[in-house]
N, C-alpha and C positions, 0 to 999 in steps of 0.2 A: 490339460498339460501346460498350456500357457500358464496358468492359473499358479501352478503349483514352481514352476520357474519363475516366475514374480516373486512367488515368497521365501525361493532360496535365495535370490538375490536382495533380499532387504536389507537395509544396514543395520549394522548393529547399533544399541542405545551408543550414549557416549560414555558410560561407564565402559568400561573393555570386560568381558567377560572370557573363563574358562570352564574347559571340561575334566570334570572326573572321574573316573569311571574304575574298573575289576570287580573281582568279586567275592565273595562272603564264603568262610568254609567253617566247619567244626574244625577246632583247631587238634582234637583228640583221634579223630576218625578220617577227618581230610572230608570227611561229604557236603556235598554245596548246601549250602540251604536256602533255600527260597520265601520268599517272603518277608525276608529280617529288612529291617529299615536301616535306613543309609544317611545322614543330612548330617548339618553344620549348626553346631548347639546358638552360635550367635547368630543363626536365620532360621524361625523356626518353620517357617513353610516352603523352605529349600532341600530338598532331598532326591529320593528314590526307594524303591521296593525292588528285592533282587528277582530277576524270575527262575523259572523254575531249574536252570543250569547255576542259580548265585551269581550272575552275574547285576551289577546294577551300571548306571550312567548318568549325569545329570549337570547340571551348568550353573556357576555362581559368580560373583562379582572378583575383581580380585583383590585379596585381600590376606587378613591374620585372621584364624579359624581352628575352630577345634571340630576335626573331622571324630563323627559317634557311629556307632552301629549297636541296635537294641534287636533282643529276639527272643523269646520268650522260653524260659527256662535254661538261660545261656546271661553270664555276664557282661553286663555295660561293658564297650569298647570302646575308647577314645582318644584320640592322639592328635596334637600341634600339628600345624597346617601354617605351610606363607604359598599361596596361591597366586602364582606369577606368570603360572604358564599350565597349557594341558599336564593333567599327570592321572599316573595308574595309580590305584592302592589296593593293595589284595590284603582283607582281612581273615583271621582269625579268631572263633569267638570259643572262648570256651564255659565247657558245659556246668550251670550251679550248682555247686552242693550244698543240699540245706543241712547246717549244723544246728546245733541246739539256741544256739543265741541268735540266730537267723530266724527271722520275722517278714520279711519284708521279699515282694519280689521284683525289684524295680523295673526289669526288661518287660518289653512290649511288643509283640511282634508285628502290630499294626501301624502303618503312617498317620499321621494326622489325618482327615479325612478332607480338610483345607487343601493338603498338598498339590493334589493333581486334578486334571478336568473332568476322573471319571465320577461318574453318577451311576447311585445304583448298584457299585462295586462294594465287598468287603469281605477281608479277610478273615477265617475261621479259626482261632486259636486252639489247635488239637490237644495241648495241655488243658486247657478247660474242658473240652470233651468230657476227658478224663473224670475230671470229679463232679459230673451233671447225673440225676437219676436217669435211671436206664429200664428199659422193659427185660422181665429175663437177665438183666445185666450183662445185656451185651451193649457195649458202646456205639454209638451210629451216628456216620455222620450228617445221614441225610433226616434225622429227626430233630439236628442240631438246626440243620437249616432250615425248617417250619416253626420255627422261632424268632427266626428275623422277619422284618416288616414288610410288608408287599408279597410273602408267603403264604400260601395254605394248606392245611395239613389235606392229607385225601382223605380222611375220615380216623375213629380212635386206633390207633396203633402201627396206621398205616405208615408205611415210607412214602407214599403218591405226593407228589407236590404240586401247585397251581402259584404262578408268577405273575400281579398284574393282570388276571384275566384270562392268561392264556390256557389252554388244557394241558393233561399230561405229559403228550408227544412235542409238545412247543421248548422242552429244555433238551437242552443241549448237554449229556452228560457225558464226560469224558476222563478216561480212565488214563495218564501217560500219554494222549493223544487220540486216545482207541475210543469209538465211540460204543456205549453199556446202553441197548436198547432197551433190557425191562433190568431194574437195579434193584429188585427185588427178592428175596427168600418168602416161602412160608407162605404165599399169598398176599406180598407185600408188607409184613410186620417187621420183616429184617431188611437191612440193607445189604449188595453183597460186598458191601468195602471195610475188609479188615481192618480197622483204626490202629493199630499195631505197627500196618506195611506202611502208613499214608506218610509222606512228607508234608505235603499241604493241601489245603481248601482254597478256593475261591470263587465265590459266585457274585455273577456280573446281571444283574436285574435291570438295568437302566439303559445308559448309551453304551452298546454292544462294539468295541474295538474291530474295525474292518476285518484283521485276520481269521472273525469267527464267523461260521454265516451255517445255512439250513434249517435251522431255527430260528421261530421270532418273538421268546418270551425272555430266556435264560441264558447264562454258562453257567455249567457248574464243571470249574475244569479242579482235578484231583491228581497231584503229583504223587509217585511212589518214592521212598525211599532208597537210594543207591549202596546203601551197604557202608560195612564199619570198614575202613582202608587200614589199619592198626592192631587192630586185635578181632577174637573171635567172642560172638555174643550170643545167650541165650534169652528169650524174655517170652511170657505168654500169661496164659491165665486155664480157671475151672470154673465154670459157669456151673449154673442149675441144668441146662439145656444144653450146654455146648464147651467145646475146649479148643485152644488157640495156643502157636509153638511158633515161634519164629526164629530164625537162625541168620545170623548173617559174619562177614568176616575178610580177611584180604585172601585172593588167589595171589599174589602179587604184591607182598606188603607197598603201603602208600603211591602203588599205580593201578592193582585191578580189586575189585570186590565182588562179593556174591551176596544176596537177600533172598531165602526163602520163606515163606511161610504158610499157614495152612489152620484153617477150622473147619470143624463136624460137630454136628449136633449127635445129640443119642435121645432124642425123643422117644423113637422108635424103643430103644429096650429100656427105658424109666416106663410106659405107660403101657408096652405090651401086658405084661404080666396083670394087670387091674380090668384088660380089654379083652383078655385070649378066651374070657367064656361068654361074650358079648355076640350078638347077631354078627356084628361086623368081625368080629376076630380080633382085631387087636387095630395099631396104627403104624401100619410099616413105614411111616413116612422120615426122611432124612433130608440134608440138603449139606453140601460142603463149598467148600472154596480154597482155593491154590494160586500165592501169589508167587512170582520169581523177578527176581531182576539181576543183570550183571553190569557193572560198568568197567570202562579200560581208559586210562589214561595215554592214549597214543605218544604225544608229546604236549609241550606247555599250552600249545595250540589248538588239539586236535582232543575230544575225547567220544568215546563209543557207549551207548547204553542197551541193551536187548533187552524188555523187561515185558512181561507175559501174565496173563489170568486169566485161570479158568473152575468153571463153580458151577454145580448142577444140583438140583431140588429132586427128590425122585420118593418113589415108594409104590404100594402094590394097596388094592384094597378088595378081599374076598368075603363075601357073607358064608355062616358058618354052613348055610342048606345047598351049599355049590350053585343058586341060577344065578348069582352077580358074579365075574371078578374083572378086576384091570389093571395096568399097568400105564406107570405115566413119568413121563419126567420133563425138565427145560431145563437150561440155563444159559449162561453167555460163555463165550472166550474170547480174547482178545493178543494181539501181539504187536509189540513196536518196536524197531529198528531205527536208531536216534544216531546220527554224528554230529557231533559241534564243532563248530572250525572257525576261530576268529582270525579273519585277514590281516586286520590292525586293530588299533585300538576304537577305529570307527566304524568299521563293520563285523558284522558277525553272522554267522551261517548255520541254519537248522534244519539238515534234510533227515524225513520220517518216510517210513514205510508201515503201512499199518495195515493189519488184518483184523475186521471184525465178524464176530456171529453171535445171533442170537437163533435156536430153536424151541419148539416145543413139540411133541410127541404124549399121544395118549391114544389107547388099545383097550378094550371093553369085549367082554363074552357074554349074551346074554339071553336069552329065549333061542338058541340057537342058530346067533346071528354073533360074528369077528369082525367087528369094526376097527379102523384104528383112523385118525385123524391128524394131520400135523399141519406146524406152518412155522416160520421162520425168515433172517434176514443172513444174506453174509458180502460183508461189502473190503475191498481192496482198494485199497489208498497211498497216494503218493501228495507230500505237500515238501515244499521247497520257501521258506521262511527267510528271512534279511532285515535285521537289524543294521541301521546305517544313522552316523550321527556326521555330518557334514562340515558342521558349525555349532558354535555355543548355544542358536537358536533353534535348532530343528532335529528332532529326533525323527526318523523317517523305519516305518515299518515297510514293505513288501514282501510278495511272493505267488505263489501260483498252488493251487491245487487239486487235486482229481478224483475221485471215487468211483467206483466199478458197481453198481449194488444188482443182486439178485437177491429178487423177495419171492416168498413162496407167501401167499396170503392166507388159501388156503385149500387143501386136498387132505380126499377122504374116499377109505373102502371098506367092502365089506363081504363078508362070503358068508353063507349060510348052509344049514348040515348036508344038502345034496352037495356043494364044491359050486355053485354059483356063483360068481364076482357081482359086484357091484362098487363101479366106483364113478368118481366124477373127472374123468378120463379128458372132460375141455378145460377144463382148471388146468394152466400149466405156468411155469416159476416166472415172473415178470423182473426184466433187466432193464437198466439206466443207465446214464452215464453224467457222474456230475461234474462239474468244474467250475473254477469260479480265478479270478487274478483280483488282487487289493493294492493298495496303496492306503497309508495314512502318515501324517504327519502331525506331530507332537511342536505347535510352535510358539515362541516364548517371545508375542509382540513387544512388549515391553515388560518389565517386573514385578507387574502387576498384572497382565493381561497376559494368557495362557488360553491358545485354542489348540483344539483335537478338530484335524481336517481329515476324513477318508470315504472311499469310494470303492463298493465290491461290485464287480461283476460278474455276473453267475447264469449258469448257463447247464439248460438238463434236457439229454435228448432219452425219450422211449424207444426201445428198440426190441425190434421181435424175437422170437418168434410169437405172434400176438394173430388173433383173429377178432374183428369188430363186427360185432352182429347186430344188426337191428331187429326191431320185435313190434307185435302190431297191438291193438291194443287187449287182446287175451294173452300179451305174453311170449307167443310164440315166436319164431324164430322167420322172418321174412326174409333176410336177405343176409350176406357178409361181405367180408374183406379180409383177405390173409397177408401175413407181412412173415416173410423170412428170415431166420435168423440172422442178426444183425441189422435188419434194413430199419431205417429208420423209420419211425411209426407219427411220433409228435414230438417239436423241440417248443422248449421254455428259453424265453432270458429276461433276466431283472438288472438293474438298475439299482445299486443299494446304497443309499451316500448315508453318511456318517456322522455327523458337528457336535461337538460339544466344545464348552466355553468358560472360563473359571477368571472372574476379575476378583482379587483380592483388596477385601475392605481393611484388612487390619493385616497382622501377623497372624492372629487366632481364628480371623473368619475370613470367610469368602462366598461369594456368590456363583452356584453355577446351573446353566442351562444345555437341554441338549434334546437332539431329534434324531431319530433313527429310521430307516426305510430297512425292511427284511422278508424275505423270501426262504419257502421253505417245500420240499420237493418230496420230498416220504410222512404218510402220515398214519395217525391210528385213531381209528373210533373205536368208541368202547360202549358198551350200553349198561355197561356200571357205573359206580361211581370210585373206583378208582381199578388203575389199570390193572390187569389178571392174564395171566400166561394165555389163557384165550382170545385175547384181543390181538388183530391182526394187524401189519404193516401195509400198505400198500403205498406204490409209486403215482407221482403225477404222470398222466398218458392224455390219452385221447379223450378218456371219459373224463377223469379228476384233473382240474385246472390247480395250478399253486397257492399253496394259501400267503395271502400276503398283508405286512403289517405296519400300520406309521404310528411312531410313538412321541410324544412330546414331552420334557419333562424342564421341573424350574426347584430348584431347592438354594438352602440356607446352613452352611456347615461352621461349628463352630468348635475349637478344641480350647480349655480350658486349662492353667496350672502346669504350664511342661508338659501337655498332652494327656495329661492325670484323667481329667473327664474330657470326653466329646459329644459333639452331638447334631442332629440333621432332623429339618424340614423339607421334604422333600413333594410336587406336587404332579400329577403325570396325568396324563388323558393319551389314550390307544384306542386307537379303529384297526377294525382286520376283517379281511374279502378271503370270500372263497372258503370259509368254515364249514366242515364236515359235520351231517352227524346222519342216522340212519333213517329210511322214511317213514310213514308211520305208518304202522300196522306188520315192523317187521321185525319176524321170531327166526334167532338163532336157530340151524339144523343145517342137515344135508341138503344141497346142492350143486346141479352143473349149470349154474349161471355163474360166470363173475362177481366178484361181491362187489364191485365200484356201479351198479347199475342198480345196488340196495339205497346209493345213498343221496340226498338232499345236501345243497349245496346254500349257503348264508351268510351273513355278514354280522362283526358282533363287535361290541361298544367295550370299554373299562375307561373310568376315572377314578381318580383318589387322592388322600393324605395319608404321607407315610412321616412318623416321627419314630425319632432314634436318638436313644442317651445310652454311653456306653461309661462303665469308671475301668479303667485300664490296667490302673498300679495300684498297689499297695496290698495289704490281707484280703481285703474286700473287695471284688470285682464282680462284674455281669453289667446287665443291659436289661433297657424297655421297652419294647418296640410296639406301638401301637398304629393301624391302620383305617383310616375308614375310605371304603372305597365301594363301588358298585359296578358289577358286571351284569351285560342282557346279550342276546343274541335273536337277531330277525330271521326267517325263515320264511321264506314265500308260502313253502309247502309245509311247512306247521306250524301247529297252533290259529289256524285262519290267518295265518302272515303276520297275527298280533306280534309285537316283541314280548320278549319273556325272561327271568331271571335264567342265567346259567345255573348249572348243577351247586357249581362252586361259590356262587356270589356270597358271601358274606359282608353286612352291612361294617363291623365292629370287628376286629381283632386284637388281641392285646396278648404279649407273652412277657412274665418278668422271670431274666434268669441269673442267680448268684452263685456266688462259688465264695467261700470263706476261711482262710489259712489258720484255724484257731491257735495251731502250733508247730512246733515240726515235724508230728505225729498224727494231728486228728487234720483231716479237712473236709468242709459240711458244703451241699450243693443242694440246691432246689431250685424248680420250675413252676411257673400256672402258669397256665393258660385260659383265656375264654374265646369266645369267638359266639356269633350270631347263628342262629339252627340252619343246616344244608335246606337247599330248596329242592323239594321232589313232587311227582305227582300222585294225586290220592282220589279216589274215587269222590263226584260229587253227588250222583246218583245211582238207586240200582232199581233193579224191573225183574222182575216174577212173570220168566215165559218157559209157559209147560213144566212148570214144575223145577225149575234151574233158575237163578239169580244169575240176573247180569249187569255187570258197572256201567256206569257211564262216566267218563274222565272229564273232570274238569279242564281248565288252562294248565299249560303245562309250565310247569315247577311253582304250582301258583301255593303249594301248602308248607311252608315253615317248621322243620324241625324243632325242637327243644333246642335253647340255645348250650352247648357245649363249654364246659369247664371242669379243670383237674388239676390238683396239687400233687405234686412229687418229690420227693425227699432222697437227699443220700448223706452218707458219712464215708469217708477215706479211711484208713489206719494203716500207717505204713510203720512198719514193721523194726527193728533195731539193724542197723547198717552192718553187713560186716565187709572184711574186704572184697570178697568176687563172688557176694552174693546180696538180694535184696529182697523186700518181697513188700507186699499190702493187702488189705482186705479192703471191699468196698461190699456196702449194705447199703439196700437202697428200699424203698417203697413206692411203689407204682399207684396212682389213686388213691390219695389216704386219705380221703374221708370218702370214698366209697360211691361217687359220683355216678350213676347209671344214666350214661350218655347214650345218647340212640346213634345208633349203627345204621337201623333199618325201623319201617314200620309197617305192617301187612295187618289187611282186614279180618278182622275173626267174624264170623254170625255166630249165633245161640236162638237158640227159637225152632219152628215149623213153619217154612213158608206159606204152605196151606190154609193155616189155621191164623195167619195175619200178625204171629208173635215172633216175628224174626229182628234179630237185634243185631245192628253190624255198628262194629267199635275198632276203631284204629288204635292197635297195639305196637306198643317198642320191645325192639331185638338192642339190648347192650352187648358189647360183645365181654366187655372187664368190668361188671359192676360193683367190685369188691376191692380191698386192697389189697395187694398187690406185693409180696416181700421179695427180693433175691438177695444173692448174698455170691460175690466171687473172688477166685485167691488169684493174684497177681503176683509173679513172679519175674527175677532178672538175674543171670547170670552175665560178670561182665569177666 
């Protein structure tokens, strides 16, 4: 605390500096947007980025300036400035039309990458989305983001992603606020985030901003859209698979709006009728989503946002001779209650109320036994936020925050044709309580020298109802311990500081470093390889300690040309305690043990290089991003304590992605990707006893996949304008030249063990070895 009253009282340079600050709206619609850049065209590494209310703030010398605002698919903004003293500006941007003699899109909805001390952050331009190949053609943003550097994809098709080393459950994905614990459709091939509802992207892979904490790899935080304040709108599209509608419009002209929207696939009756004389029946399977959101403008001050999602996977599966059938479904919901209230022009206030859940449910009938299975998370939150700017030198975040979680990891029953039960009746839902308070501050030593100073402290108590059983070494059950609902069982606290650091070498470049401490208190092991409605949640308790992570990072950012190209070396080394994974020898099934007493406890390594060149403006845009880095993980209790490659490590990543404006009618987008073959394990011997073949497993993850690579193609065609209507076609190819990348590999024999002709060959499962065509109609009523 001393610490941080030292640096509010610094003096200023002797240049006298001010502040500027309001915020960014459509000037058509009134809706804030987030992300559009802010700065003074005669400083070009002076600015700010609005967040997700539009609001932005920042401090410059004083002077004669031409205050800009760029944002991508909205016109340049810019207007005279004598900066003499603090002042507001509340901008207006409005939206481009492209005409026929219109070539060129010069807005950009990214800062310099120079600009601020963060590392590891960057913005996702969802107009570009738009014209990237698409699986299905459905747009996603989370395939957008296994494109950027220090990403990895969870395997072909998947949305699973790995950051820097960490697993699955190490991102932090959030929805408006709401945390989206499996963001999955389909078994992971879909994301469930409408690209239609999004306002923005942002994922934060480097020095992690105090305010975010429970994870220790990622942010990937995702604004929803607040609705048209002006008029009423229609926009969507017709997939091969699926159909998308979106509505939105004022309750209230220019003070309240509404956003609804909504997609459903129809797999289910495109491939029934090709399936319904098959063993299986056909494919009941579907999966939908529902977004909403309302915003209210109280007064100039004060505004209200309630914005909600919810989206469920489901279907039934029966063989046609009646001894199988089931029934299953998951998905998430989430909900957030937002008010904004600026005090003054120095502080500003963001209280949230959030509800999250995630379940899963699955029922099976089958030799005359009704099983049904489930688990899930649902957790209640309250976070109290503060922006506070003091002085020209110091931007200051606070706040406090809380979460409620009950996990159900996992429970399971079953009855059989006398009326029997069978269930696992000690399995019962596990509660926590998390909380955490931050501080950071944004301070501007000199004009060249910009630190990010912050400190989280966080804090998770287990609470019962909870019983601790001990077990002797056949397992058995010797002794316990019960704890009552509510009583405390075991508390956690960490210690999470925060630095990062930006000394500017030029106007175009800059140097920056930064170290992160994080701690994270709910986790999921999977014994896949990327995450599946079956994987479970579980809390830190008495059994599972928190996983915890320090990262260190050193990069080189450089923006070229008015911002035109940019680009970054970035160089990071991460250690993380406390890593989960299952012990060996242990097979999914029923049980009434705990599953935290399945698992093995480790500690695990990442280093790397990450480069990044992005071209911003003009017809021709995309990026390179290339990686080489290496993840292992130690484990006392496997592998003989050897270290060993993670699932995820890949030596080589590389993704190039363009987007091309050939006119005002056609626009062409394409992807490759390569990357180095997943590490798994594979049998290194096998033995002939009584008549059965048995493996014996090498090191684990000691066998190298096929190294993975795929090209993707798309074409735009947007359609002849009229006045209150619009439309496009987007055609795309998934895989065009037909690349059969492995999925999976599993041992085949051929032969007669007896007879000494037995032949075992490790075979690949592709899951897309072909190309790949969709084809969808995009419409917009405005």
């Amino acid at each position: 605390m001393i610490c941080l009253v030292l640096l509010l009282a610094w003096p200023a340079a002797a240049q006298e500096r001010f502040r500027l600050s309001g915020h960014v709206t459509d000037a058509s619609t009134g809706e804030a947007l987030a992300g559009a850049a802010v700065g003074l065209k005669e400083l070009p590494g002076t600015g700010a980025v609005t967040d997700v209310s539009g609001n932005y703030t920042f401090v410059a010398p004083a002077g004669s300036y031409t205050l800009t605002a760029n944002y991508i698919g909205y016109a340049p903004w810019q207007q005279l400035l004598q900066l003499q003293n603090d002042q507001q500006r509340n901008i207006r941007l409005s939206a481009t039309t492209y005409g026929v003699q219109e070539v060129e899109v010069t807005a950009t909805r990214q800062p310099p990458l120079t600009q601020t001390a963060a590392m590891g952050q960057l913005e996702l331009p969802l107009e570009t989305l738009k014209t990237l190949p698409v699986l299905f053609g459905e747009q996603d943003i989370l395939k957008t983001v296994q494109l950027l550097p220090g990403v990895k994809a969870g395997g072909e098709g998947s949305t699973g992603f790995y950051v820097r080393g960490g697993g699955a459950d190490q991102n932090l994905v959030l929805l408006d606020g709401a945390t989206v614990y499996n963001p999955g459709h389909l078994l992971n091939f879909f994301s469930v985030f409408n690209a239609d509802a999004l306002e923005s992207t942002t994922l934060i892979k480097g020095s992690m901003p105090a305010k975010y904490g429970g994870r220790l790899s990622s942010v990937l935080d995702i604004g929803m859209k607040s609705g048209d304040l002006s008029k009423y709108k229609a926009e969507g599209g017709i997939g091969l698979i699926s159909s998308r509608l979106i509505l939105q419009g004022p309750i209230v002209k220019e003070k309240a709006a509404f956003l609804l929207s909504g997609r459903r696939t129809y797999m289910d009756v495109l491939f029934n009728p090709f399936l319904k004389n098959t063993e299986q029946g056909g494919v009941p399977f579907y999966f939908y989503d529902l977004n909403g959101k309302l915003s209210y403008t109280l007064s100039p001050k004060d505004r209200l946002f309630l914005s909600g999602y919810y989206g469920r996977d489901a279907g039934s599966l029966k063989l046609s001779d009646g001894r199988f059938s089931s029934d299953f479904f998951w998905g998430n919901g989430t909900a957030t209650a937002r008010w904004n209230h600026l005090f003054s022009d120095k502080l500003f206030l963001n209280l949230s109320a959030v509800l999250s859940k995630y379940d899963f449910q699955f029922g099976w009938d089958y030799g005359g036994f009704n099983t049904k299975v489930q688990t899930g998370v649902r957790d209640q939150s309250l976070h109290l936020d503060l922006n506070y700017t003091p002085n020209v030198r110091h931007h200051l975040q606070y706040g406090l925050q809380y979460t409620y979680h009950r996990l159900q990891p996992r429970t399971g029953e079953a009855q059989n044709e006398q009326g029997q039960n069978f269930a696992t009746d000690r399995l019962v839902a596990k509660y926590g309580h998390e909380a955490a308070v931050y501080l950071s501050d944004e301070w501007h030593v000199t004009d060249k020298v910009l630190l990010s100073l912050g400190l989280r402290n966080s804090y998770f108590r287990q609470a019962g109802p909870f019983t601790l059983y001990r077990f002797n070494a056949e397992q058995l059950v010797t002794d316990s311990t019960s704890y009552g609902r509510g009583e405390k069982v075991k508390q956690y606290q960490a210690l999470e500081p925060r630095i990062a650091f930006k000394y500017e070498l030029s106007k175009q470049a800059s140097l920056k470093a930064g170290f992160t401490q994080s701690a994270q208190y709910v986790h999921l092991v999977s014994n896949a390889y990327t995450t599946l409605p079956l994987d479970v949640w579980v809390p830190s308790s008495a059994l599972v300690a928190p996983q915890r992570a320090t990262q260190y990072a050193l990069g080189y950012f450089r923006s070229m040309k008015e911002n035109r190209y940019e680009g970054s070396v970035e160089v990071y080394y991460k250690t993380m305690k406390s890593q989960l994974e299952y012990r060996e020898g242990f097979v999914p099934g029923p049980s009434n043990r705990d599953l935290e007493y399945e698992f093995v406890t480790g500690r695990g390594r990442s280093y790397g290089v990450e480069l990044f060149v992005r071209k911003n403006l003009g017809d021709l845009q995309g990026w390179l991003g290339y990686t080489l880095s290496r993840t292992t993980r130690t484990f006392p209790a496997l592998n003989a304590g050897n270290t060993f490659p993670a699932r995820f490590d890949r030596r080589h990543d590389l993704s190039l992605v363009a987007s091309y404006k050939y006119n005002a009618h056609w626009t062409f987008g394409g992807t490759f990707v390569y990357g180095t073959g997943q590490a798994t394990t594979l049998p290194s011997r096998r033995y002939l006893i009584e008549g059965n073949v048995v493996y014996q497993y090498g090191e684990r993850n000691s066998f190298r996949m096929q190294p993975f690579h795929r090209l993707d193609l798309a074409a735009t065609l947007a359609g002849k304008d009229h006045k209150y209507f619009k439309s496009s076609w987007t055609f795309s190819i998934y895989n065009v030249y037909g690349r059969q990348n492995p999925f999976l590999y599993y041992i085949d024999s051929e032969g007669e063990p007896y007879s000494g002709s037995i032949k075992l060959q490790a075979k690949k499962v592709s899951i897309i070895p072909f190309p790949l065509p969709s084809v969808t109609w995009n419409f917009n009523w405005l």
